[in-house]
C-alpha positions in Angstrom: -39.3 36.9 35.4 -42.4 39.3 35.2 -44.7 39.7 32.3 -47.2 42.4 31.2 -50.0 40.0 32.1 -51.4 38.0 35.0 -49.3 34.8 36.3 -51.5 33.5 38.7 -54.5 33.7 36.2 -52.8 31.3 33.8 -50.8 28.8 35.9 -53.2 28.0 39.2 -50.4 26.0 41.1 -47.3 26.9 42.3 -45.1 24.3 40.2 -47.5 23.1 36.8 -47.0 20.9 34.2 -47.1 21.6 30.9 -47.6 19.2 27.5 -48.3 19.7 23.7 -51.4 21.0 24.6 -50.2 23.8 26.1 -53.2 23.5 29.0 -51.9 24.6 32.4 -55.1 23.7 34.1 -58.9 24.2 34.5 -58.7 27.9 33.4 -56.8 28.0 30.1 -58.9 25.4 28.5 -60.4 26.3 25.3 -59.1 29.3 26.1 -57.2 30.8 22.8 -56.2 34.0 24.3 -54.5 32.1 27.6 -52.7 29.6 25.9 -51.0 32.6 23.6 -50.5 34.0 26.9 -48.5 30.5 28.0 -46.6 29.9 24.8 -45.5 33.4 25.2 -43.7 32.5 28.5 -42.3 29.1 27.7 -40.6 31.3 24.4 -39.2 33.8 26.8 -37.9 31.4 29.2 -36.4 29.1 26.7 -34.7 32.0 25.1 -33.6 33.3 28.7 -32.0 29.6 29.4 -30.0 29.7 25.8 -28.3 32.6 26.8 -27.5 32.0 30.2 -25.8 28.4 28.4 -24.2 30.7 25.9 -26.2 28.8 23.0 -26.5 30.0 19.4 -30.3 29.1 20.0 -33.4 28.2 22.4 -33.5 24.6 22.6 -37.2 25.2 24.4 -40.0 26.7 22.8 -43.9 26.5 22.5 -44.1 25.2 19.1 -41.5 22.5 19.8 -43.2 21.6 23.0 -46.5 21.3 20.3 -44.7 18.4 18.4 -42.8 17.0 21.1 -43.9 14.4 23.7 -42.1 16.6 26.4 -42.9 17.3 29.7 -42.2 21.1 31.5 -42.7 21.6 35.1 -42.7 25.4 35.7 -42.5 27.1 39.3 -43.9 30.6 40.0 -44.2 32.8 42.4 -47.7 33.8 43.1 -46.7 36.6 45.7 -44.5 38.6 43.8 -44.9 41.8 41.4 -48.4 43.1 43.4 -50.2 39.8 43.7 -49.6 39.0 39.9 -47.1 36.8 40.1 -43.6 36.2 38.7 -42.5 33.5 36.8 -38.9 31.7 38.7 -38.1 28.9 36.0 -38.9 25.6 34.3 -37.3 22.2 34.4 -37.8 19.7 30.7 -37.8 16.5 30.9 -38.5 13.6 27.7 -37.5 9.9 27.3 -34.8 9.7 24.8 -33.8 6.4 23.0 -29.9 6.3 23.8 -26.8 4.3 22.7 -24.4 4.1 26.0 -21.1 2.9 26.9 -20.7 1.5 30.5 -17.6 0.9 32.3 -16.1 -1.9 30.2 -16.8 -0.3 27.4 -20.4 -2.1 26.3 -22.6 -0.6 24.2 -26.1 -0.7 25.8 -29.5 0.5 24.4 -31.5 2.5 26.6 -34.4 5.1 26.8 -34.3 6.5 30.3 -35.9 9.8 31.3 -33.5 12.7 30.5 -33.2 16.4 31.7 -33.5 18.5 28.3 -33.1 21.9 29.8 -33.2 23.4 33.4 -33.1 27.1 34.3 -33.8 29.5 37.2 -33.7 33.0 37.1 -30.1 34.9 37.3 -31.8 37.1 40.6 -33.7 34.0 42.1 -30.9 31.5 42.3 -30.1 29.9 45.6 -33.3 30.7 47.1 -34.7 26.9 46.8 -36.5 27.1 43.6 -34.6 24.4 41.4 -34.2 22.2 44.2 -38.2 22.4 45.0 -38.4 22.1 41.1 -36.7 19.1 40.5 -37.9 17.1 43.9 -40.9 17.6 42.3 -40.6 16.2 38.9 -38.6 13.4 40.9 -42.1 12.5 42.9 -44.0 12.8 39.8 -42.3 10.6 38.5 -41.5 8.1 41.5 -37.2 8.2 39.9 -34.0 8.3 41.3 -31.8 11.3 39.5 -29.2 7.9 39.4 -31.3 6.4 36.8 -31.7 9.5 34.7 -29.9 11.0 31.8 -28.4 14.7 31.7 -28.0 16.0 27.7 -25.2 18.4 27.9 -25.4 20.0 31.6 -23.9 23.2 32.6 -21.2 23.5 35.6 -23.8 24.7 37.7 -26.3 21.9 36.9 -23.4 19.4 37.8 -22.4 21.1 40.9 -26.2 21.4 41.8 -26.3 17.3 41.4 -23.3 16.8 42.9 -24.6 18.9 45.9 -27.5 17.3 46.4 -27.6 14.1 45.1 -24.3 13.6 45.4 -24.3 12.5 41.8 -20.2 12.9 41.0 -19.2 9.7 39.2 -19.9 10.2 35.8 -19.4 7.0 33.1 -17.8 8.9 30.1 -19.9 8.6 26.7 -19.2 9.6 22.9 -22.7 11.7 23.0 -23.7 15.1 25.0 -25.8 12.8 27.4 -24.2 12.4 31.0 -25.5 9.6 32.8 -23.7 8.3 36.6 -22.0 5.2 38.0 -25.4 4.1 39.4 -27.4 4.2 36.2 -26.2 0.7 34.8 -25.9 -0.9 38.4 -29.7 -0.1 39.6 -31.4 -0.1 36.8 -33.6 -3.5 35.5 -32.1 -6.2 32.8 -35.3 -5.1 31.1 -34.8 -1.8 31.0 -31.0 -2.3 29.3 -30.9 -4.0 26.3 -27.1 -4.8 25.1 -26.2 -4.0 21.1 -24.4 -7.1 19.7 -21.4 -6.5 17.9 -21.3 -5.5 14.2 -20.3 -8.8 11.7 -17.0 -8.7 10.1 -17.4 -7.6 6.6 -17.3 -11.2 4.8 -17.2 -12.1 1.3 -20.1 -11.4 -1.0 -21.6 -13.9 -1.5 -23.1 -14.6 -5.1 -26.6 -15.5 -5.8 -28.8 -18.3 -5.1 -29.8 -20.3 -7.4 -33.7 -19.5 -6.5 -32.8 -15.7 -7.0 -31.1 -16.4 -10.3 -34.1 -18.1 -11.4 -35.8 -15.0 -10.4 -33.5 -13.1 -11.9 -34.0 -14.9 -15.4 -38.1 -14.8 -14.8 -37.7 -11.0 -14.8 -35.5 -10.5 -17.6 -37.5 -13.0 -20.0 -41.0 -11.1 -18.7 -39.5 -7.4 -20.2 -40.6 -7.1 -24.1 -37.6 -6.6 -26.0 -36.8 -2.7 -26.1 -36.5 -2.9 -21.9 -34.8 -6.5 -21.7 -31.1 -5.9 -20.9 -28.7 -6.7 -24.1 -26.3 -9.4 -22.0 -28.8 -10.8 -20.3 -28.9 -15.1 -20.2 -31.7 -15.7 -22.6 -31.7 -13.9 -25.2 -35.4 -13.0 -26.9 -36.1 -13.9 -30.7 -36.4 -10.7 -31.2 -33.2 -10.0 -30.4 -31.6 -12.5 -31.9 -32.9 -11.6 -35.2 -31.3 -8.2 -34.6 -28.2 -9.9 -34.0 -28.6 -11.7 -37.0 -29.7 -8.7 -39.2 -26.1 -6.7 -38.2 -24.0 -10.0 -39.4 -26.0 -9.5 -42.4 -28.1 -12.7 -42.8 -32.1 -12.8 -42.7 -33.9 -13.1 -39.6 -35.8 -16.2 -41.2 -32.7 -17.6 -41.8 -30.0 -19.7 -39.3 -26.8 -18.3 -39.1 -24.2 -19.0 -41.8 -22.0 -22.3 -40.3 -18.6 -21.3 -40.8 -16.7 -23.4 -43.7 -13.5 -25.7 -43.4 -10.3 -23.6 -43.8 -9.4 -24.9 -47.1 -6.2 -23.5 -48.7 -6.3 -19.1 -49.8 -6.9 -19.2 -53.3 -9.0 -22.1 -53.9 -12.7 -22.8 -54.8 -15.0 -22.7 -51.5 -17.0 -25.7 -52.9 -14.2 -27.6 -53.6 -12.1 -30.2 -50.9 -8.6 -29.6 -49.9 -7.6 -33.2 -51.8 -9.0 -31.8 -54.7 -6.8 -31.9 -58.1 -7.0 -28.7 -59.0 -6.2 -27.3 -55.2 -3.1 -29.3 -55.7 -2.2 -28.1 -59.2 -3.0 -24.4 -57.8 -0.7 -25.0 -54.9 1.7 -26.7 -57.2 1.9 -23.3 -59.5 2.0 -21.1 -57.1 5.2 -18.4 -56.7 6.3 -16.1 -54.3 5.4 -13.0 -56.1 1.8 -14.8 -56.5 1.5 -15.5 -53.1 1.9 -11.9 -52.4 -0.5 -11.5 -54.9 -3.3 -14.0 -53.3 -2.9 -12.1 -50.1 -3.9 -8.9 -51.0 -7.1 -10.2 -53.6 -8.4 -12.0 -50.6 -9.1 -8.3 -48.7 -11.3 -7.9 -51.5 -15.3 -8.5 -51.7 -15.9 -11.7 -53.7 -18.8 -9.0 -56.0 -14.8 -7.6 -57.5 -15.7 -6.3 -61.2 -14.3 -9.0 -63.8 -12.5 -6.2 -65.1 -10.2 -5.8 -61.8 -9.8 -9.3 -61.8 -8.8 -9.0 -65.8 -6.0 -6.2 -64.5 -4.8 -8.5 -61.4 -4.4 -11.2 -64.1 -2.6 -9.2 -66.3 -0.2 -8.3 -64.0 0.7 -11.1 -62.5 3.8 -12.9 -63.8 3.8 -16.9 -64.7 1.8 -19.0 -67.0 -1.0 -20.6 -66.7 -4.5 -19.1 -65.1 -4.3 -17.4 -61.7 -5.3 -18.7 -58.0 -7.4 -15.7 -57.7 -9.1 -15.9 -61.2 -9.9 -19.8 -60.1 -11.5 -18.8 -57.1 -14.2 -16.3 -58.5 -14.8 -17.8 -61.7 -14.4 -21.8 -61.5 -16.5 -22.6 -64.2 -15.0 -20.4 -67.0 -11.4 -21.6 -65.6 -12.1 -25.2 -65.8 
């Protein structure tokens, strides 16, 4: 892959390595205009490698090199185009923490060193280059390719491991990552770390007692506007409101609620009573029909209503209804 500008004068060796820094040795550094010159090519051959992978987009680029803690190993050739150089290909490499399956079907957490994206040129291919490439990145960094991780390899990455590594027992995994039979078997207990198995979704269980306590230390803290309305203990201030809607005083203690004395009949006066019993004893059917609809009324009736009621009412004698709002002018 040629470029307008010099190879050789940005990448000094014939296979460099490339960081966040996007430094490529003695030459670029604190050099703006060279390291423009290097992002340049790491965008053309990222965008080169998507295509040939039939990609919707460049997985490689400067900028994400810039925020990644990836390593590129690119191979030129100094030779080629006049004595400028050409550019062959590039081979990315990152540890990635991964979530594997081997053959029994454990899950195992691991962050082994994975191939992110290798490419050669279409009209250099089979000349050596990705071979030399990737020996090299294996030296660098003193690993097997067994003990590696592949994310989402072409056909002709897998028949290029295959071929010389002779890499063709894959373990299958629910991810894009590939990884061999010998990656579980040669690799440290310290490296592989087995996920234990999710819980059984119990009961819930209810609160402790200390958090309840908590709980109630919360609630009684809030001033009254923010304290929830159902919440254990109430605040005065709340109870008054509760008192004010029954229509009692907040000063005062709730009404007690009276003895069920017989409908028509003095409040202050006991069910024994002689006049309860002489109501009772008075008392028809049509008055009884009577009693039950004047007791839906307010005990503040006007006299007058009261006067009508009478009125109507058949029978002698005063009636329930009159006793029990006017006891003193009845007796």
């Amino acid at each position: 892959m040629e470029f307008p500008f010099d190879i050789n004068q940005l990448f000094s060796e014939r296979i460099s390595i490339l960081d966040q820094t996007l430094v490529a040795g003695r030459k670029s550094t604190g050099r703006p205009d060279l390291q423009a010159h290097i992002a340049t090519v790491i965008d053309e051959l990222g965008r080169a490698s998507a295509k040939a992978q039939q990609l919707t987009a460049p997985i490689t680029s400067a900028s994400k090199l810039q925020t990644q803690k990836h390593q590129l190993y690119l191979v030129k050739d100094g030779e080629s185009s006049g004595g400028r150089g050409v550019v062959v290909g590039f081979l990315k490499v990152g540890y990635k923490k991964l979530f594997l399956l081997d053959r029994q079907g454990v899950h195992v957490e691991a962050e082994p060193l994975c191939v992110l994206d290798f490419y050669v040129a279409e009209n250099l291919q089979r000349n050596g280059y990705g071979l030399e490439l990737f020996n090299f990145m294996l030296q660098h960094k003193n690993l097997e390719p067994v003990l590696m991780a592949y994310d989402r390899p072409s056909p002709k990455f897998l028949s290029f491991l295959a071929k010389h590594y002779c890499l063709t027992q894959s373990v299958p995994q629910v991810n894009n990552f590939v990884v061999f039979e010998g990656f579980f078997l040669n690799r440290a207990a310290a490296q592989l770390r087995k996920v234990p198995p999710k819980k059984p979704d119990g009961e819930i269980k209810p609160y402790s007692l200390m958090e309840r306590e908590a709980v109630r230390q919360e609630q009684k803290s809030l001033p009254w506007p923010f304290a929830p309305p159902h919440s254990p203990q109430r605040s005065v201030a709340s109870q008054c409101s509760h008192s004010l809607s029954v229509g009692c005083s907040p000063s005062r203690a709730p009404p007690r609620v009276a003895q069920t004395s017989s409908p028509g009949c003095n409040r202050n006066q006991s069910p024994q009573s002689p006049l309860g019993n002489r109501c009772r004893a008075r008392r028809t059917s049509s008055q009884q029909g009577l009693v039950a609809r004047c007791n839906l009324y307010s005990r503040h009736m006007d006299t007058r209503a009261v006067g009508l009621l009478d009125r109507h009412s058949p029978g002698t004698g005063p009636s329930c209804f009159h006793l029990f709002l006017h006891p003193r002018r009845t007796a």
